[in-house]
N, C-alpha and C positions, 0 to 999 in steps of 0.2 A: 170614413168610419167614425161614428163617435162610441167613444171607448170610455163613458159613464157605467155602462151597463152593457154586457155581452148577451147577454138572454135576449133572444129572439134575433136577433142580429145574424144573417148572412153575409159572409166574406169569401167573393168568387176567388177561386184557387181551379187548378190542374192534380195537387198531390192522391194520393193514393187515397186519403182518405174523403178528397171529395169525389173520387171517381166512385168508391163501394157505391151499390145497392144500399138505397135508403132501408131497405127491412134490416139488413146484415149489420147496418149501425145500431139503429133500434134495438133487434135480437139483443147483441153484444152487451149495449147499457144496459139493456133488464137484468139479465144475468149478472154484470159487475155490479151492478147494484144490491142483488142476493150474494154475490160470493166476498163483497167488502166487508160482511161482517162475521166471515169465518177467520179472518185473520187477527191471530190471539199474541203474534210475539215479533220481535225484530225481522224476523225474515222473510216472513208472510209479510208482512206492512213494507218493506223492501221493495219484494217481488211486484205489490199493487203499484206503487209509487215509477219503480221503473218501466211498467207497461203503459202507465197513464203519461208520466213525461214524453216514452218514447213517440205513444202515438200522440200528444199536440207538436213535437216536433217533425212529425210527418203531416202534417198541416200547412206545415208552411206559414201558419199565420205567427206574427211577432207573440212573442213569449213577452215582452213587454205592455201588449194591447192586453190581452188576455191576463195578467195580472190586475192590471188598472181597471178593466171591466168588471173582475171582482170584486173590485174595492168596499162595494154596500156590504157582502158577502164578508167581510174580514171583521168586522164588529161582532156577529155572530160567533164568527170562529175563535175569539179572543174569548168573548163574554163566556162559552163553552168552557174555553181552557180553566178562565181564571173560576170560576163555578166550581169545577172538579176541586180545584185547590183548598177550596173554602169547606168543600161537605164531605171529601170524603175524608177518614178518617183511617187508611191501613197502610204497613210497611211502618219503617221504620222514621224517627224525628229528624226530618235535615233542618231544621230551623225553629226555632222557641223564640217571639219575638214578642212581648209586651203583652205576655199571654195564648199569643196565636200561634198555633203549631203546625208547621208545613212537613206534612208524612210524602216519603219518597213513592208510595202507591197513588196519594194524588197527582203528582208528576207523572206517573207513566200511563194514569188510565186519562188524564185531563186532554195529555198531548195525541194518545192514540185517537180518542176521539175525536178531537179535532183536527185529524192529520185524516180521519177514515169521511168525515164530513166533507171536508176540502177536496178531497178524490171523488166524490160524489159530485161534487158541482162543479168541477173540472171536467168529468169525463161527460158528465151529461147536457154542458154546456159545449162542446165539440158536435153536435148533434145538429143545434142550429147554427153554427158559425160554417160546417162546412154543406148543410144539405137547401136546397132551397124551400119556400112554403109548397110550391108545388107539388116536389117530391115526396115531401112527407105528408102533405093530403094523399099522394097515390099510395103508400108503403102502408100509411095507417087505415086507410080504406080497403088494400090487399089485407093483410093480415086479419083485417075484421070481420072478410066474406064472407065467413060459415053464421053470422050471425044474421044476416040477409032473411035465412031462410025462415025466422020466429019473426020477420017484418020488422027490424030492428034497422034507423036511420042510418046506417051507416056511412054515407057520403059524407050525407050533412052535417054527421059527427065528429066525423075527420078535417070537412072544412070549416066547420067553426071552430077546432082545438087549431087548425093551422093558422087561420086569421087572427087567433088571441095572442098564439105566442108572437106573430108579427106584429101587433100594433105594441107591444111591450115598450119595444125602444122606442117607438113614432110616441106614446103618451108622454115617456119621458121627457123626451126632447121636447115636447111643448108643454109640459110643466117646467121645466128648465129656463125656456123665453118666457112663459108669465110669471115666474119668479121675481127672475130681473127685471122687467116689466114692470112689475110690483114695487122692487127695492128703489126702482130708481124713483118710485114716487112717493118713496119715503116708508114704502112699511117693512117694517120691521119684524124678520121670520127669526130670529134666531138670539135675541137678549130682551129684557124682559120675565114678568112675573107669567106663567102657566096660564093664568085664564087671559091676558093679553097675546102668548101667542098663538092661542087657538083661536080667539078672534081675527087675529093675521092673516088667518090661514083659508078664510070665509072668501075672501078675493081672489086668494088662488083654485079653489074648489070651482066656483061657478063657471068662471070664464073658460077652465079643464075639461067641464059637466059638456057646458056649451060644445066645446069644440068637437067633443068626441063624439056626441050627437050629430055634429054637421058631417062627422067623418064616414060614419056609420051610414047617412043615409046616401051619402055620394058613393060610397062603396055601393050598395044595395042599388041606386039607379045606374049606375056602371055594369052592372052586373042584368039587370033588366036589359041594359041597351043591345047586351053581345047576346041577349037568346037564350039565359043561364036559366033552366028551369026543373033545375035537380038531377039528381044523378042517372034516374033511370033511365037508362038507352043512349047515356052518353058514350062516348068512345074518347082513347087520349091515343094524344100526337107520340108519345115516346112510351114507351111500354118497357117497364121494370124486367128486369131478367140478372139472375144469378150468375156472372161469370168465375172464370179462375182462381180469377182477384180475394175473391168475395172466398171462397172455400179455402183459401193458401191462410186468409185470415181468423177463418171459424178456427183451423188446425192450429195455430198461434194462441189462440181466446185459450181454445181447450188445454192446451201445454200448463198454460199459464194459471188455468184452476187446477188440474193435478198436481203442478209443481204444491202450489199451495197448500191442496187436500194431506199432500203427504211431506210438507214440511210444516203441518199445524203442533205436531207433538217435538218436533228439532228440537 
């Protein structure tokens, strides 16, 4: 596993959450993605916080990969925090320092949002760590059916969104070897004056360009060779279905937005 970047990255597991119906995860994120920003106070951001830990640790996967995977992701979330601190301006003065005044309302709205953003790419980063590309070309091509009938692509919809989020980590990882590739041959990406490290950066572009070109097209004659000729009158080996599982967890989801709904005003 490399654990620069979790986005698009599949890690085979058994837990509960790689068993659901790829739609039933789908569903689930859409919605915590609309109901993360009903939460206005300590107990609502609580309640998100502990649904979202509880399901990565029914993942199974390390709480340590999944932090680290983050990592690009935690500059944002800082640069967030500390943003709030600087602009807004309400509640009361915790600090007067050489002019600058740090209000206690920039502390609680800088951290919320940043604590409601971090739940967002947590929880929606659980999506490819536990489902494969497969499954989520099937789930996002079921749920698109209805749109079939306006002559709307929807296969090829689904499998181009499923081969983009898979090559995420395949790019990186080979920006990562022509880096070092690069350093070891002296260039230098990271000190230096601005217009020196955008010229840097020109070696690492091309040979990236390059490869993702050769990737693209070995994918597409791979794809010729098995008889891949669009979705129409295809048939699949495993066919998605709703079990137990899957509704014992929608009844879970729902608790967890009513609790919310009616501890917005606590």
């Amino acid at each position: 596993m490399n654990n620069s970047m979790i986005i698009g990255q599949y890690v085979p597991g058994n837990s509960l959450v790689h068993r659901l119906d790829p739609r039933t995860k789908i569903t689930i994120i859409f919605f915590f993605v609309i109901v993360v920003f009903f939460a206005n106070n300590v107990v609502t951001y609580s309640l998100l916080t502990a649904f979202s830990v509880l399901a990565t640790g029914i993942t199974r996967i390390p709480i340590r990969f999944i932090l680290k995977g983050l990592t690009p992701v935690w500059f944002l979330i800082i640069f967030t925090f500390v943003l709030h601190l600087i602009v807004t301006k309400e509640g009361s003065v915790l600090v007067d320092l050489f002019g600058f005044k740090l209000y206690s309302g920039a502390v609680i709205q800088g951290f919320a949002i940043s604590l409601r953003f971090f739940l967002l790419i947590l929880i929606t980063s659980l999506l490819t760590l536990t489902t494969t590309p497969i499954e989520l070309t099937d789930a996002i091509e079921d749920m698109l059916h209805p749109l079939k009938k306006i002559k709307f692509p929807v296969h090829e919809l689904a499998l181009m969104m499923s081969i983009s989020l898979r090559f995420i980590p395949t790019l990186l990882q080979e920006t990562d070897k022509i880096s070092k590739a690069q350093a070891s041959r002296g260039v230098d990406f990271r000190t230096g004056p601005i217009k020196e490290r955008l010229k840097a950066i020109v070696p690492l572009l091309v040979p990236l360009f390059v490869s993702a070109f050769k990737r693209a097209e070995e994918l597409a004659m791979a794809m010729e060779a098995r008889g891949y000729r669009g979705g129409e009158g295809r048939t699949k080996l495993r066919q998605l279905q709703i079990r137990g599982i899957d509704w014992l967890v929608y009844v879970v989801f729902a608790l967890v937005v009513a609790g919310l709904l009616l501890l917005r005003n606590y």
